[in-house]
N, C-alpha and C positions, 0 to 999 in steps of 0.2 A: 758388855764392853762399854767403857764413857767414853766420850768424844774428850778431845783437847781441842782447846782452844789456839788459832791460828797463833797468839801469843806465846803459849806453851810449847808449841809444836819449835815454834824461833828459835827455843833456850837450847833444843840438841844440837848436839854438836857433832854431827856427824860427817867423818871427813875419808880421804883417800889416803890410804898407807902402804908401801911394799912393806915383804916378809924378808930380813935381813937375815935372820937366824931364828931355828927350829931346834928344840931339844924335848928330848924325853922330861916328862913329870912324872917319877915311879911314886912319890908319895899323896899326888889327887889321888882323892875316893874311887873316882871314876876315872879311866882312861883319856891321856889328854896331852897337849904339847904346852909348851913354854917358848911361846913367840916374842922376838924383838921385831918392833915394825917403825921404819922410816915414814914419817908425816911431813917431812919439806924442814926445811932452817929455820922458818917460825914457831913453828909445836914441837921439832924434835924426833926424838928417838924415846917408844915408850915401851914396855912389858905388859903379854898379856897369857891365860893362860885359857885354851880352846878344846872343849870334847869333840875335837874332828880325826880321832885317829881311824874312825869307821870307813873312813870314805878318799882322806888324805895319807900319803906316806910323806915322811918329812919331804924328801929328794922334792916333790913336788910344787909343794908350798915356796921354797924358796924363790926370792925375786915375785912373787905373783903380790897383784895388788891386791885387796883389801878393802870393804868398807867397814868404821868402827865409830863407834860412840867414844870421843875421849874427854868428856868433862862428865863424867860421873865421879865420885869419890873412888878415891883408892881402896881397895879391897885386898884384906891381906888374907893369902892362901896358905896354909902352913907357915914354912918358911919364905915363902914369894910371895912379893906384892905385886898384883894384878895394876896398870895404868889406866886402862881402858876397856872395853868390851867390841869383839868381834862381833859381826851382825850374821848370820845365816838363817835361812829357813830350817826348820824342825822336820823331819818325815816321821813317819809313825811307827820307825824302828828307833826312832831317837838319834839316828843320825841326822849331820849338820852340814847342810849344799852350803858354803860360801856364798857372802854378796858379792860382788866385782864387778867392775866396770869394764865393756866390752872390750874398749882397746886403750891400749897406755896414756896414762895422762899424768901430771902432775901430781904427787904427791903433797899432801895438804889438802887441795880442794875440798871446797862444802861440798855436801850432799844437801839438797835443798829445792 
């Protein structure tokens, strides 16, 4: 593993988003949703696509917050571009816990 520099570490941009809307992805490789996620009136409203169906059903997801990385480059998925990238922990089935903040808060916030 390399260390980053407290510099480096500055550049992510990682912030708090609700889930607006959840749809089926039938053409990922891998099973997965196509999330719209609120960031506040400064960042927007962006698209992402998450292998969380192991553990989430859509009904779920909806309204719940979010932490996500969104100044990475866009990533085009098939026909969907990806805005941003979800954060969850990995387990060793390869399902994915969400990050989220314990209780409601402003969408936008840094993580930091």
């Amino acid at each position: 593993m390399e260390n980053l520099s407290w510099t480096e570490f500055e550049k992510v941009e990682m912030r708090i988003g609700t889930i607006l809307a959840v749809n089926d992805f039938p053409e990922a490789r891998k099973p997965a949703y196509q999330l719209t996620i609120d960031f506040g009136s400064k960042i927007g409203i962006r698209k992402t696509s998450a292998q969380i169906t192991k553990r989430y059903q859509k009904e779920d997801l909806l309204n719940r917050q979010i932490v996500a990385i969104i100044n990475f480059p866009k990533k085009q998925i098939g026909k969907f571009m990806s805005e941003c990238l979800v954060l969850g922990a990995v387990g060793a089935e390869g399902d994915v816990i969400l990050l989220a903040p314990d209780f409601k808060i402003e969408n936008g916030l840094r993580i930091g």
